[in-house]
C-alpha positions in Angstrom: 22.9 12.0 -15.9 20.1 12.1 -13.1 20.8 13.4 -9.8 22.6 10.8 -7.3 23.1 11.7 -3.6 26.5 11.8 -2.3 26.3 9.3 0.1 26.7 5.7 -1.1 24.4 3.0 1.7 25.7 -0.2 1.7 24.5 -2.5 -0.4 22.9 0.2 -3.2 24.8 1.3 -6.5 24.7 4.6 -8.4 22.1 3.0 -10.6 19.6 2.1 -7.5 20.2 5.9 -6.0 19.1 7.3 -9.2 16.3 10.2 -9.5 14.1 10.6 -12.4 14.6 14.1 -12.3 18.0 16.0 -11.7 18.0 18.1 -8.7 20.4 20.6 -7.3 22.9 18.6 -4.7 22.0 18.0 -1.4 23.7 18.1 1.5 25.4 15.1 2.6 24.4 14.9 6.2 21.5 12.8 4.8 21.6 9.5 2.9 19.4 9.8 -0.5 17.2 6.6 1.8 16.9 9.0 4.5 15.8 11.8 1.6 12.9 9.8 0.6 11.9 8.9 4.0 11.1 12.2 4.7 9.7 13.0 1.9 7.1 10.6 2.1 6.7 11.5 6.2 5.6 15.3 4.8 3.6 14.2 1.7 -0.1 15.8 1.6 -0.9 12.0 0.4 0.1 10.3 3.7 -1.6 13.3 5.7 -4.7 12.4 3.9 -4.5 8.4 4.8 -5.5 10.0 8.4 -9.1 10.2 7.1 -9.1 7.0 5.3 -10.3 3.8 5.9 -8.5 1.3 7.7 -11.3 -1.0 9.2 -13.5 0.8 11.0 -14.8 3.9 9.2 -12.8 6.9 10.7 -14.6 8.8 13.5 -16.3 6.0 14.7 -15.1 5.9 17.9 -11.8 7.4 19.2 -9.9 4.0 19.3 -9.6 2.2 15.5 -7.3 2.5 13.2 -7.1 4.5 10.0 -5.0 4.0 7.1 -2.4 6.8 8.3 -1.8 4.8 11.7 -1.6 1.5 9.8 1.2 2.9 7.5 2.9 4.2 10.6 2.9 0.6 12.4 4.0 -0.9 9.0 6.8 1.3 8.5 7.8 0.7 12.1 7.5 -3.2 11.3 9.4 -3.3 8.2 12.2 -0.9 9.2 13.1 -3.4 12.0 12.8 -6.1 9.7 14.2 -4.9 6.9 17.4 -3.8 8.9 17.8 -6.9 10.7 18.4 -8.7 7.3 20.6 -6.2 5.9 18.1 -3.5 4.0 19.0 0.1 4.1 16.5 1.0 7.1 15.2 4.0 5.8 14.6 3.1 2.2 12.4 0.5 3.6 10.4 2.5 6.0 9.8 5.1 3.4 8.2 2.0 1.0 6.3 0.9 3.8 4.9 4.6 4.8 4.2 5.0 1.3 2.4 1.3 0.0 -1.3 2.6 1.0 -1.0 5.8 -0.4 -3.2 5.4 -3.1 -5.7 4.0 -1.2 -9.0 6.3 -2.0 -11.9 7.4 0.3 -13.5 4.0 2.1 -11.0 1.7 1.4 -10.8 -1.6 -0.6 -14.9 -0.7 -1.1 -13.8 2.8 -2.8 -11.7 0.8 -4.4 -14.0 -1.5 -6.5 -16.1 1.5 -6.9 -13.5 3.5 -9.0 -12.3 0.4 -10.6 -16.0 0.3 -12.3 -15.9 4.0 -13.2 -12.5 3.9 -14.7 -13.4 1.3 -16.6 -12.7 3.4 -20.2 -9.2 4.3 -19.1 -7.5 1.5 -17.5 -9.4 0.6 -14.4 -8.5 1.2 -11.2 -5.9 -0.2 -8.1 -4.7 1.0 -5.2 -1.3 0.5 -6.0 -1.4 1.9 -9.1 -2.4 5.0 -7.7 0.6 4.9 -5.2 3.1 4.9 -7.4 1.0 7.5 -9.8 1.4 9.7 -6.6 4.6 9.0 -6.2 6.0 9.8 -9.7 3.5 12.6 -11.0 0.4 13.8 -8.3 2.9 14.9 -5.4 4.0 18.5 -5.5 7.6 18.0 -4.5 9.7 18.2 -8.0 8.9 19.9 -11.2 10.6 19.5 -14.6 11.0 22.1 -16.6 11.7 19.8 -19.8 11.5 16.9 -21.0 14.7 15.8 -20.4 14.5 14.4 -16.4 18.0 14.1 -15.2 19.6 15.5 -18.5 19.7 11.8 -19.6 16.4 12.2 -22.2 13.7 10.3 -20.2 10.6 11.5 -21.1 8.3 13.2 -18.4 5.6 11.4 -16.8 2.6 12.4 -18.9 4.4 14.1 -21.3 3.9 13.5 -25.0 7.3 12.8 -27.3 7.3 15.4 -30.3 3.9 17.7 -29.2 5.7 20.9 -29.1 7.1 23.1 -26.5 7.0 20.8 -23.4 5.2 22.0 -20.3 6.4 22.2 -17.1 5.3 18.4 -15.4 5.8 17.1 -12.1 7.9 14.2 -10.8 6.4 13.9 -7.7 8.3 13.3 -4.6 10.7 12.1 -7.5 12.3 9.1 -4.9 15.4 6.9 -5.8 15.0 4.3 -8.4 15.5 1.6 -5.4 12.5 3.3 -3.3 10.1 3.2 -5.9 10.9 -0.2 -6.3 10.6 -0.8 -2.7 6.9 -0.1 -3.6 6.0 -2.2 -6.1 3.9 -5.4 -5.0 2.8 -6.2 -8.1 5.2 -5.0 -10.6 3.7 -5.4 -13.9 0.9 -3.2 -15.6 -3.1 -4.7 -15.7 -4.0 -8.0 -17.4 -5.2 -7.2 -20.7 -6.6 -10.7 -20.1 -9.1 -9.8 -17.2 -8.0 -12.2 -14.8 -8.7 -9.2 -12.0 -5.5 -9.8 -10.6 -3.8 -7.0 -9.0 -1.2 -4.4 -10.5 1.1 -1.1 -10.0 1.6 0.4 -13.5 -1.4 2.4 -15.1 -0.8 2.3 -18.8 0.3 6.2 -19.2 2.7 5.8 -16.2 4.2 3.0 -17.9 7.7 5.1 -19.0 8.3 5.2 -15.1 7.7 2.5 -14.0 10.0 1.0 -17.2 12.7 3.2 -15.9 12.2 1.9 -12.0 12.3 -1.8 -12.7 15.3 -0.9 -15.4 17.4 -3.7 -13.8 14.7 -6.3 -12.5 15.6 -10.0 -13.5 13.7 -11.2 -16.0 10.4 -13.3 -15.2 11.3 -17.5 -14.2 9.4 -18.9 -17.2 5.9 -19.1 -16.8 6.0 -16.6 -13.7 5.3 -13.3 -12.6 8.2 -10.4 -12.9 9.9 -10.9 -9.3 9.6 -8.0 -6.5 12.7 -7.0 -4.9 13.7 -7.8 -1.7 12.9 -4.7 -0.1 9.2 -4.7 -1.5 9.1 -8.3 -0.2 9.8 -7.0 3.2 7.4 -4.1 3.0 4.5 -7.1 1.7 5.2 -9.2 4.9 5.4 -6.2 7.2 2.1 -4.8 6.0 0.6 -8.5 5.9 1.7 -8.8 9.8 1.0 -5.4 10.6 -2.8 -5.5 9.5 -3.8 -8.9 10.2 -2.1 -8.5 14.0 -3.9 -4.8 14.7 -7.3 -5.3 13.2 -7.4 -8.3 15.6 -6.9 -5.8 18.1 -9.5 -3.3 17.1 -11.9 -5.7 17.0 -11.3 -7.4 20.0 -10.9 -3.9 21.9 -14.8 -2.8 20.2 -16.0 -6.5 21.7 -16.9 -7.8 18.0 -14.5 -10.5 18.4 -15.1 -12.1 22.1 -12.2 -14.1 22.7 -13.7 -17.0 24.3 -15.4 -17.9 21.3 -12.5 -18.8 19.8 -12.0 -21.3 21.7 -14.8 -22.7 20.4 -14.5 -25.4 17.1 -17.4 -24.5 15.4 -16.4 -20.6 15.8 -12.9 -21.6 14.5 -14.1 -23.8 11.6 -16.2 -20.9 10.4 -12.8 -18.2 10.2 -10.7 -21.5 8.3 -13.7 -21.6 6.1 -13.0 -17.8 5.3 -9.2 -18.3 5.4 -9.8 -20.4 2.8 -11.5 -19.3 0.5 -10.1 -15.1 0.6 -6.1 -15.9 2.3 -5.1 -19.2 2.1 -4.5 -22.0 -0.4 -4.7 -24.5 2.5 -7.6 -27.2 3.1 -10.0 -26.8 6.4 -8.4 -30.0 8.2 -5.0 -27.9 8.0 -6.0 -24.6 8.5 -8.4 -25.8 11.7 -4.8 -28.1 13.8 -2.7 -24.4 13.0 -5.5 -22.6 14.5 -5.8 -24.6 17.4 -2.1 -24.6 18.1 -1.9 -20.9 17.9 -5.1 -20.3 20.2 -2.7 -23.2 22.5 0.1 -20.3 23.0 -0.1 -18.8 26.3 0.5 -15.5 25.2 -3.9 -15.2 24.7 -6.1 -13.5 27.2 -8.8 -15.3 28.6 -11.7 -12.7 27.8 -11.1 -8.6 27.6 -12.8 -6.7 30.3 -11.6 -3.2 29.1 -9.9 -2.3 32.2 -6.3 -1.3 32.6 -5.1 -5.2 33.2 -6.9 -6.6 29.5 -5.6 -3.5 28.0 -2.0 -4.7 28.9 -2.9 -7.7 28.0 -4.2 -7.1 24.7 -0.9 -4.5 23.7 0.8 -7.7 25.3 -0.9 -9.7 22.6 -0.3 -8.2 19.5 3.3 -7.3 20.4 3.8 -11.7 20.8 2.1 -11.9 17.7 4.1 -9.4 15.8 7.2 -11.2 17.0 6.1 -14.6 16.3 5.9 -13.8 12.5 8.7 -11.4 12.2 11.7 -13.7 13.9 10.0 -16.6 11.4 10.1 -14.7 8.3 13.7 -13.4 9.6 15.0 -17.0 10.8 14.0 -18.7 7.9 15.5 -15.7 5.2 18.6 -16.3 7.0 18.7 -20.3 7.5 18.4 -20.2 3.0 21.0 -17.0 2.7 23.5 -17.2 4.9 24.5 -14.0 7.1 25.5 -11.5 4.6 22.9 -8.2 4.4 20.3 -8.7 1.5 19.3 -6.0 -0.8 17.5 -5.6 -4.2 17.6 -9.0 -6.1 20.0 -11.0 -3.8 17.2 -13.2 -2.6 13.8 -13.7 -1.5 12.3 -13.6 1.9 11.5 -16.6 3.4 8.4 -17.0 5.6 7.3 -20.6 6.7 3.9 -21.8 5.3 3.0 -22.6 9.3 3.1 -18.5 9.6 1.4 -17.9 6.6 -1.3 -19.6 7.5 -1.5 -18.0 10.9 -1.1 -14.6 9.3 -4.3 -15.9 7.1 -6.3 -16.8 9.6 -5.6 -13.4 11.8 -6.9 -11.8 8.4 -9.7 -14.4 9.0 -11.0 -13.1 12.3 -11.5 -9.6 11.0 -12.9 -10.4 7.8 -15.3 -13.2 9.3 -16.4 -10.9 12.8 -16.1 -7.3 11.5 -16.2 -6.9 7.5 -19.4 -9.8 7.0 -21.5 -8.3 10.0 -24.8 -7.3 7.6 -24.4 -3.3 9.3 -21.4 -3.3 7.3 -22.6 -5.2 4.2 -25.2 -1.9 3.6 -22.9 0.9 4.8 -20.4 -0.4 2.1 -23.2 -0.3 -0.3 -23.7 3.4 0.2 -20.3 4.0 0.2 -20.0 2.5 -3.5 -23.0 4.3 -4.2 -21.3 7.8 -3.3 -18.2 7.2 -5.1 -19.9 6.0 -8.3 -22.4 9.2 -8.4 -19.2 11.7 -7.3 -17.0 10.2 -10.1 -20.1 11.3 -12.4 -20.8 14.4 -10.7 -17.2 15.4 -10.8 -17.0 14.8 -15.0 -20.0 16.3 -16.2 -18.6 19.6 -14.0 -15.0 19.2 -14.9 -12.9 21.3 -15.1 -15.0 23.7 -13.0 -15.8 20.8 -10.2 -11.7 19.7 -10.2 -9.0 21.0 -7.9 -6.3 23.5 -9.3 -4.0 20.9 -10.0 -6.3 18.4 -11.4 -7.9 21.4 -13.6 -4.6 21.9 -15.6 -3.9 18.5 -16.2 -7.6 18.1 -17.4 -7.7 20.9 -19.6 -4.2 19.2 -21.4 -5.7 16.0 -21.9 -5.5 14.8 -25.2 -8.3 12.5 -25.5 -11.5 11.3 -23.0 -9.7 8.6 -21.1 -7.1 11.1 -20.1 -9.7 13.1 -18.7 -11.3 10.5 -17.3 -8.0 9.6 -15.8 -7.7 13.4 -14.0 -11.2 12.7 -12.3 -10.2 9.9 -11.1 -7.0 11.0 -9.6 -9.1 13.8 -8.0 -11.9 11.6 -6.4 -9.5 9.0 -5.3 -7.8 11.8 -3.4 -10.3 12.8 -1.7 -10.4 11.2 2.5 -13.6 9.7 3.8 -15.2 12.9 5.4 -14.2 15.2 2.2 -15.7 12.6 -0.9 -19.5 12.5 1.3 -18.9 16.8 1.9 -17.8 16.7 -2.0 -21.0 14.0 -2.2 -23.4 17.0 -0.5 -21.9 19.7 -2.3 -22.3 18.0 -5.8 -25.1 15.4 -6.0 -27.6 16.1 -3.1 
């Protein structure tokens, strides 16, 4: 039988606090929530998100985000929430610090990059790679067999009946209910193509099997649900982007705020809302903007002195509130008062919020990401990915690092290797893939 912590949180059986691997015990000071949480905090992974893209590319000026601080403000979100409706506090802070790790260099551009290079072993997605670092590219926990937890799992990567197994790794090897915690999209690619996004890699798939061991099964005709936890973790990362690249912008003076008072400035962000965030028509989306830019809580123009600094954190912190009491009022007006964990219920959030949380998302997207400086600079950046991924292969295993070597040299077949150059350029931060870029291609 797997490991279990000693400590049973409220709301979590035996089977949720399960490890894949057996571990020695732990002391019981700490809850097995609390466990993960700090394993996550000290991961080399969410070091790495430091030099990642958020935004604004990293370095370019001392203010913006990056997607280390925007996994911090998540976490801090989605703790709060989470515990207000009955969540173990830690286990969803540690699912929030750990939903972007997978992220590779330049963003959701890197992203598409990789996606096209990977395309003869499985594609690409950033939350695939999460919980790939999770369960298998983390040094944390390594089996020695391939028997994880005693109970005859089989080891991530390992293959049944191929002789003597070799020592593999679990990763941070987190509690079955933190894993699950991580999961937005819990289901493996679309063999159809339909490009929509997913959390299972087809050689993680024994995982990730083992995770969702007790999910409900699909409603017919639907999608496998998310637990309640990862529901919480999606809203707070939804309110914890939309709300702080709003206040990058406006803080760099791309977004001048009375412009948004303006309807032809507003009708071009619902016309963006639309068509990337929201299933709403303009007519709609246009009376929620104008309502929201009505609250009294939005500065009249940001000077960059101390006062519009104030009243910018002053801002965000209204806005963060606004669609966290929703999202918590309405989960509790359709469940009652009793704490909600795993598949109790869903979280309720108001369509009105949505839609302002779309049209935040909007702002950026329409006043940041479409400005033509950034059209070409995410060019390049897809360019260098693309060209590293090929540099990297035609070198490997000489070009990989250690860990990535020894899992390339066991590969059974090309898309496994593929795989390993994949996981090594998508670890790789902003500053080290165009270094790596120098080094390799130039």
């Amino acid at each position: 039988m797997a490991a279990i912590d000693e400590t049973p949180p409220r709301g979590y059986s035996a089977h949720d606090r399960r490890r894949w691997a057996a571990e020695p015990a732990k002391s019981r000071a700490r809850g097995p929530f609390e466990r993960d949480r700090a394993r996550v905090l000290h991961s080399f992974a969410l070091r790495r998100l430091a030099a990642k893209t958020q935004v604004v590319q990293p370095g370019a000026s001392d203010f913006p985000r990056t997607r280390l601080t925007h996994s911090l403000e998540c976490a801090q979100i989605g703790r709060e929430l989470g515990g207000s409706l009955g969540c173990d506090p830690d286990l969803v802070e540690a699912a929030c610090l750990a939903h972007d790790l997978g992220h590779p260099p330049f963003g959701h551009n890197g992203e598409k990059a990789l996606d096209a290079a990977a395309a003869e072993c499985g594609g690409f997605e950033g939350n695939a790679q999460s919980l790939r670092l999770l369960t298998r590219l983390e040094g944390k926990v390594v089996v020695e067999d391939d028997r994880p937890g005693g109970a005859g799992d089989a080891v991530p990567g390992q293959v049944p009946g191929s002789g003597p197994p070799e020592p593999s790794s679990a990763g941070l090897n987190l509690t079955r209910a933190t894993l699950d915690a991580t999961l937005k999209y819990p289901w493996p690619r679309d063999s159809a193509g339909s490009g929509r996004k997913f959390n299972c890699y087809p050689d993680d798939l024994a995982v990730f099997e083992w995770i969702r061991a007790d999910a409900p099964a699909p409603r017919v005709g639907g999608l496998p649900p998310t637990c309640f936890e990862a529901q919480v973790m999606d809203w707070a990362d939804d309110v914890a982007y939309s709300v702080h690249d709003l206040e990058d912008a406006l803080y760099a003076g791309m977004i001048q705020l009375p412009e948004l008072h303006s309807r032809a400035e507003r009708n071009g962000v619902c016309a963006v809302a639309a068509d990337l965030y929201a299933d709403a028509g303009a007519g709609e989306l246009e009376e929620v903007f104008a309502d929201l830019m009505a609250e009294p809580f939005w500065p009249a123009d940001f000077a960059g002195d101390l006062g519009s600094l104030a009243a910018l954190k002053n801002l965000t912190s209204e806005l963060i509130g606004r669609l966290c009491r929703a999202a918590e009022q309405a989960t509790r007006a359709a469940c009652g008062p009793e704490p909600i964990t795993r598949y109790a219920a869903d979280l309720v959030v108001p369509r009105r919020n949505l839609l302002e949380c779309a049209l935040l998302k909007a702002l950026t997207a329409h006043y940041v990401m479409g400005r033509s400086e950034a059209v070409a600079y995410q060019a390049r950046e897809r360019e260098i990915v693309a060209e590293l991924v090929d540099a990297v292969r035609r070198g490997a295993p000489a070009t990989l690092d250690g860990p990535f070597r020894t899992a390339y040299e066991r590969s059974p077949d090309d898309a496994a290797a593929l795989r390993v150059v994949i996981d090594q350029v998508a670890s790789l931060t902003d500053t080290s893939a165009r270094t790596w870029h120098d080094r390799l291609v130039s």
